[in-house]
N, C-alpha and C positions, 0 to 999 in steps of 0.2 A: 379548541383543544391545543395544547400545545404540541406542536410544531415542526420546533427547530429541525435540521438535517444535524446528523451528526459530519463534526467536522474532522480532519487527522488529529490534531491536537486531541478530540476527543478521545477518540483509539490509543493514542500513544499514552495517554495520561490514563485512561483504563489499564493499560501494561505496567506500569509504572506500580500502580496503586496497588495492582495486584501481584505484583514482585515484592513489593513492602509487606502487603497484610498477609505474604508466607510464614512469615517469623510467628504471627498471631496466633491466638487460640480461637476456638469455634465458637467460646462463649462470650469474649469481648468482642466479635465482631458480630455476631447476632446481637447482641443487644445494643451496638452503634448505630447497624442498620435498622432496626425495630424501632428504636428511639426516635430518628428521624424522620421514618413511614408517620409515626403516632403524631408526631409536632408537624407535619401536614395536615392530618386529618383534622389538628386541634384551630389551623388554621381559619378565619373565617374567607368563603370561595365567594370571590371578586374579584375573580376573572374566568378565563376559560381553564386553568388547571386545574386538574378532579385526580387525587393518586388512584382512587378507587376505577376509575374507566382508562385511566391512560395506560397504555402496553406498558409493556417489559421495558423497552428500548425508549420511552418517554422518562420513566421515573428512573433508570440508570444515569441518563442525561441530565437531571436535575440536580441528582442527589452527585455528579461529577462537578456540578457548577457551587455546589455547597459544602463541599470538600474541602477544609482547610479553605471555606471565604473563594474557593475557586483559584488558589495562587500557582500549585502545580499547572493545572492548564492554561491559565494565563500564563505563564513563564514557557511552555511549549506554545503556544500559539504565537509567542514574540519570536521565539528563535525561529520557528519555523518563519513566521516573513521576513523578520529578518536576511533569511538566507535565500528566501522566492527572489526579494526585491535585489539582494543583491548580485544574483546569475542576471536579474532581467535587465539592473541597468548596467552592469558589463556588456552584454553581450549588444546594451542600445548606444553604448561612448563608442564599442567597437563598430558598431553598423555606421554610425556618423564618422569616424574616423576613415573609413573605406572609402566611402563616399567622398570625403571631402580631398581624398588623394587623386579616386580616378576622376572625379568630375575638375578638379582641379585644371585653369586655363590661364596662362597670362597671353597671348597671343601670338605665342613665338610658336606653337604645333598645337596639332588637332586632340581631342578626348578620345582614345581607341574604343570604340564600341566594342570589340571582341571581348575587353577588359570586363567591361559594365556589364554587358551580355553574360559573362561568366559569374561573375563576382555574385551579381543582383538577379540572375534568372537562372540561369542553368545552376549552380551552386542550391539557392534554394529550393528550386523544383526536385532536383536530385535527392534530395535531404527529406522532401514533403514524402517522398513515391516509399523510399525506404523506412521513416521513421513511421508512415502509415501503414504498409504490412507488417514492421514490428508492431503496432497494435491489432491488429487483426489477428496476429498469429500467437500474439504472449511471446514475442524472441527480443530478443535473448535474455537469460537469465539474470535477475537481479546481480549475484554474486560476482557477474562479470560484462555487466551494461556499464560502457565509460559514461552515458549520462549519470544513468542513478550510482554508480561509484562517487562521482565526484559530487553529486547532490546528498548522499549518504556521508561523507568526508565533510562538506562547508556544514552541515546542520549540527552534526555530532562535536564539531567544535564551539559551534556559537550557544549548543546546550549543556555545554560542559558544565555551568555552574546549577543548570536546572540539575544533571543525573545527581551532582553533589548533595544537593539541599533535600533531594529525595532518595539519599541512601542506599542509591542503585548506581550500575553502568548501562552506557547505550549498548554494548556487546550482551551483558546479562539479558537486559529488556527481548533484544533482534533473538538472542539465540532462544530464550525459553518462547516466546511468543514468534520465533519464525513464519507458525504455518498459518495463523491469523492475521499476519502483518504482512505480507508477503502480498496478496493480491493489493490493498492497499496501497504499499511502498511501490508497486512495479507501474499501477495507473498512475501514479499521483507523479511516478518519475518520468512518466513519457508526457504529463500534462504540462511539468514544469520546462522539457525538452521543448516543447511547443513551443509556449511561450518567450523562451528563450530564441528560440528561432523567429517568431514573430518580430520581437523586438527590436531584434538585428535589422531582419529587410523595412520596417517598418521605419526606422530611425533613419536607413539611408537613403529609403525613397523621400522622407523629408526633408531633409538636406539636399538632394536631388530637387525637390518643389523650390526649396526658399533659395537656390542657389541660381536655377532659371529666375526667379523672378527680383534677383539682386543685381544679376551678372549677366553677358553676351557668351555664350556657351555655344563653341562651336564645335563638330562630331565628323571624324571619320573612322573607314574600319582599316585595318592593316592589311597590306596586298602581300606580304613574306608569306602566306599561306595559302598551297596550290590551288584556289577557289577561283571560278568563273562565276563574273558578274550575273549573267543569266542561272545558272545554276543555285546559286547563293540567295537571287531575286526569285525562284520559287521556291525556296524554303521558308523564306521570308514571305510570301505569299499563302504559306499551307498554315505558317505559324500565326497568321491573323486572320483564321475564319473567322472569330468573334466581329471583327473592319475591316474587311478587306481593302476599303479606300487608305489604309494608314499604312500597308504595306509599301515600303521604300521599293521601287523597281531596278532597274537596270541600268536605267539613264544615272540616279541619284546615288549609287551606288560606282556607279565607274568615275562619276565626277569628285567624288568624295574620296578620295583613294589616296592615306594616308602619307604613303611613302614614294614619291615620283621625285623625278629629277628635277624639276620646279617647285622652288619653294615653296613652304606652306602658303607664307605671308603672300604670295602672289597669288596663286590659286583660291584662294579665299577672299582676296579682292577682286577678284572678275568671277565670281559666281560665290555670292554668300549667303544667298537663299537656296543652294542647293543644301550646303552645310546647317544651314538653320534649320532644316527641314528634318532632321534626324531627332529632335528631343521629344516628337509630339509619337512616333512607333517606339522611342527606347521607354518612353514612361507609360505607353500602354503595357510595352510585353514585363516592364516591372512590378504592374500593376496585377497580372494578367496572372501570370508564370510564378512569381515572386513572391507575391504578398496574397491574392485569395487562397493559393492551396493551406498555406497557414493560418489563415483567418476559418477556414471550415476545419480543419482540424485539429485546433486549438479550442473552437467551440465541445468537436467530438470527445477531445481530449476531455475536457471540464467534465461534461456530463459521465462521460466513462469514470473517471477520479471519484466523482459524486455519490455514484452506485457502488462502485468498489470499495469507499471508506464506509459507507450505510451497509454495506452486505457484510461486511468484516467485522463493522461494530456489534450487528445481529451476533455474528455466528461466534463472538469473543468469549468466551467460557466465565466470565468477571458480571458478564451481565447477567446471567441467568445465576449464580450464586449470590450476586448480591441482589438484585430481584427477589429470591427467594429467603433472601435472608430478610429485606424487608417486609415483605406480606406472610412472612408466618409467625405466628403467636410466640413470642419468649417464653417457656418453662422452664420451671427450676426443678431440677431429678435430681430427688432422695437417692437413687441407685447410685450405689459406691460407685460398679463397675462405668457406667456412664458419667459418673462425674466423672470419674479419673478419663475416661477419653476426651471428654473437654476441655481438659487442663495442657493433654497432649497440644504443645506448638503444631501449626498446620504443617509446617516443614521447614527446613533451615531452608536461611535467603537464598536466591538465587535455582531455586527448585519448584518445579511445576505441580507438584504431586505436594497430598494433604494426605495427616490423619486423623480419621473421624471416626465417632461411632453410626452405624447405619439403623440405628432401632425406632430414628425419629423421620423417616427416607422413606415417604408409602409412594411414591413413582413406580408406573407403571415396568418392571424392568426383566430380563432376559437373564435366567441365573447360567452361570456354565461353572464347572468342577473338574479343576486343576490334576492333575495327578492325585483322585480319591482323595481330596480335602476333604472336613467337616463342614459342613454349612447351619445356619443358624437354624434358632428351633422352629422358629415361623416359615421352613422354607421346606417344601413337600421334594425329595430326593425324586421322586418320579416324572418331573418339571422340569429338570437340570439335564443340562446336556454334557458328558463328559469327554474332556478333552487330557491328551496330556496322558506320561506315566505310560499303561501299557496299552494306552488307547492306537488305534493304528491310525498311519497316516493319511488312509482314509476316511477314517471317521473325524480324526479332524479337520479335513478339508468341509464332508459334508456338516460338520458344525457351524463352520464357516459363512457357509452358504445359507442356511438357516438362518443365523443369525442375522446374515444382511438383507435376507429379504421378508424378515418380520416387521414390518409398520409400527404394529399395537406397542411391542417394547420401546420405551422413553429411552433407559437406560440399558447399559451391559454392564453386567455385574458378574466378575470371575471369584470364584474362591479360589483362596492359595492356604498353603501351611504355612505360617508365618516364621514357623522354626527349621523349616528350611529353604537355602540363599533363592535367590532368584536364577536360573540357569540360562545360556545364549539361547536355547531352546523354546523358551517360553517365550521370552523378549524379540524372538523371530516369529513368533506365531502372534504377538502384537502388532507388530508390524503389518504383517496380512491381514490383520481382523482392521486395523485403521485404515486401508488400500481396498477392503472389501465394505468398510460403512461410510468411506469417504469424510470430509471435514466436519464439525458442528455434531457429531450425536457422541454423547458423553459415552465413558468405560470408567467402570468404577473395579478397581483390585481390591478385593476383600481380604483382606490380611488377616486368617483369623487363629487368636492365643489365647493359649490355654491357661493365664494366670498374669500376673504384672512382670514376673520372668523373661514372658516372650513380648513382652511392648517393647524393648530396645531391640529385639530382633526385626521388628516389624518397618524398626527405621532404616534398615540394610535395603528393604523392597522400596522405601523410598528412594535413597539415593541413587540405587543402580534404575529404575523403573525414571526417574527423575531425567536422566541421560537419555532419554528417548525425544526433548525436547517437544513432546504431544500433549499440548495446552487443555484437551477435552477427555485427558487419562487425570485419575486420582486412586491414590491410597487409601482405605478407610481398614480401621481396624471393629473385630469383632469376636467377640469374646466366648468358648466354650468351654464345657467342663473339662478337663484333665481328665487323661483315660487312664483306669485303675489298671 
């Protein structure tokens, strides 16, 4: 079977594509995707790909890589490393830069351990404890995480010319596609934090390795700070349960003592194996302290990014429309009324919401009725649940509830009057019905007009309904007689 995991690039080039084919009609884009399902099938299978058995999120995949030759996601997939490799080797010149200051000796004073200690251990551990409850906890929020800020800032630059060549912005994309991108963007920015951190202790414990085995590196700690040797030497003791033989004691520690009224240069000549004796506990506890807390959560990180971009991709509303626009049969409808809603654009760029006809939509779905709308003639008024108008506020709570705890309905489907506006009212009762179905289960607004009169009013419920930035809301138009 094929396979592949979906990558970010994937996701975002799913955003993208689906920001673009808003301008489109329903009937040049079913027969794109038709087309391409069918020159699969016409394929001769020699290998493991089968469109006919492979899911949803396999044949999205494919047909995202055959996409314009695949050049949209290729051109995200460069920015995006682009911009990986470029935080990781900042932050690896800056790790070797650290390094090569405080390990820095010509013989004239000692390396302060305090330095190194801080810089390469405590500095990173501190950073491992906290950047690891922000994953555990989801804190803090994308819109004001200074990693992902500044990781969100280096990419939206270096893909400037991609949002160009695909006829969108990175704001358009983030803002209608927020609630899908969003777990995504927050894993994949604490993954890149990681590594970013990694790199750093990584690069200067190297520089720390190739610097001992270039040079005569000799270590003490600073005595300006109110610490007693014995005291200092069982801290240093609790801190190397992993060796306790490598803990510096008391003696190695008083003799080492940076700042005394006797030169370094003498102190160091009548006991230089006290001083040498410091690089074999400073490059454990860097090892230790420093560099495993981010080597296990740099791992955790990957696989957490991995599930978060694959559950995002699932749950992306682009897959299951073009999904569905692949595996269903293209017909061509005689019916006026139905052609002309095919003809209808799915909605001007930059807006989440489509208009469609629903007569070719047999999903299993949940009808509700708006302030005494009309509903189509296939639709038993006894099944519908009525919300809105002079319904009270408790029946629309209890419609609420209802609604979210039916399984069997695929879809939610509200009828509205198409010829009148959309009110805060209503727009606020969406909002609780998306907070009460949670992410992924579509809402479809049924706009339904009584003649070609109310199609341009139908586009008013686009745009205000549009403003809700809820990537699994759409607009579909539907058509009823005019009441004598």
């Amino acid at each position: 079977m094929f396979s592949r995991r979906p990558q970010l690039a994937d996701l975002l080039a799913l955003s993208v594509i689906g920001q673009r084919d808003a301008a489109a009609t329903r009937r040049s884009l079913h027969r794109r995707d038709r087309d391409r399902f069918l020159a699969w099938q016409r394929q001769p299978s020699t290998g493991p790909w089968n469109p006919k058995v492979a899911t949803a999120t396999q044949r999205v995949e494919r047909w995202l890589g055959e996409d314009e030759r695949g050049t949209l996601r290729a051109r995200l997939a460069s920015a995006t490393a682009w911009s990986f490799w470029s935080a990781v080797v900042l932050a690896a010149l800056l790790g070797v830069a650290a390094a090569g200051v405080l390990f820095r000796y010509d013989g004239s004073r000692p390396i302060n351990v305090l330095w190194v200690l801080l810089v390469f251990v405590l500095l990173p551990l501190v950073t491992a404890l906290v950047s690891g409850l922000g994953m555990l906890i989801g804190w803090p929020r994308p819109g004001w995480t200074p990693g992902a800020t500044l990781w969100a800032w280096i990419w939206g630059k270096l893909a400037k010319r991609t949002w160009a060549a695909a006829g969108t912005t990175a704001e358009a994309v983030v803002r209608t596609h927020a609630k899908v991108l969003r777990r995504a963007l927050v894993v994949h920015a604490w993954w890149v934090g990681q590594c970013v951190g990694l790199a750093f202790v990584a690069a200067g414990t190297l520089t720390f390795v190739v610097l001992l085995a270039t040079s005569d590196l000799a270590f003490g700690w600073a005595s300006t700070l109110p610490l007693e040797s014995d005291r200092l030497a069982d801290g240093f003791a609790a801190a190397f349960w992993f060796a306790p033989s490598l803990a510096p004691d008391a003696a190695i520690l008083e003799a080492t003592v940076a700042e005394r009224a006797t030169p370094f240069a003498d102190r160091y000549a009548a006991d230089p194996e006290r001083f040498k004796a410091w690089w074999r506990p400073l490059l454990a506890l860097v090892l230790v302290y420093g560099l495993m807390p981010r080597l296990l959560l740099t791992a955790v990180a990957g696989w957490r990014g991995s599930r978060g971009v694959t559950k995002s991709f699932a749950l992306h509303p682009a897959v299951s429309e073009i999904d569905a626009r692949m595996t269903t049969p293209f017909v061509e409808s005689s019916d006026p009324a139905t052609a002309a809603a095919a003809t209808i654009p799915s909605a001007v760029p930059a807006r989440p919401v489509v208009a469609l006809d629903v007569s070719s939509k047999p999903e299993a779905a949940r009808w509700l009725c708006w302030a005494d709308a009309p509903l189509p003639e296939d639709v038993s008024r006894g099944d519908v649940l009525a919300i809105g108008g002079e319904v009270s506020l408790e029946d629309d709570r209890r419609a609420l509830d209802a609604v979210a705890e039916d399984p069997a309905a695929s879809v939610v489907r509200i009828a509205v009057k198409a010829w009148e506006p959309p009110l805060a009212e209503f727009t606020d009762w969406l909002a609780e019905l998306r907070r009460g179905l949670g992410d992924g289960r579509p809402v479809e607004v049924v706009a339904m007009v009584r003649g070609r009169s109310d199609r341009d009013k139908a586009e008013v419920w686009q745009r205000a309904l549009g403003r809700l930035s809820d990537p699994w809301l759409r607009v579909y138009v539907s058509e009823v007689e005019a009441e004598r």
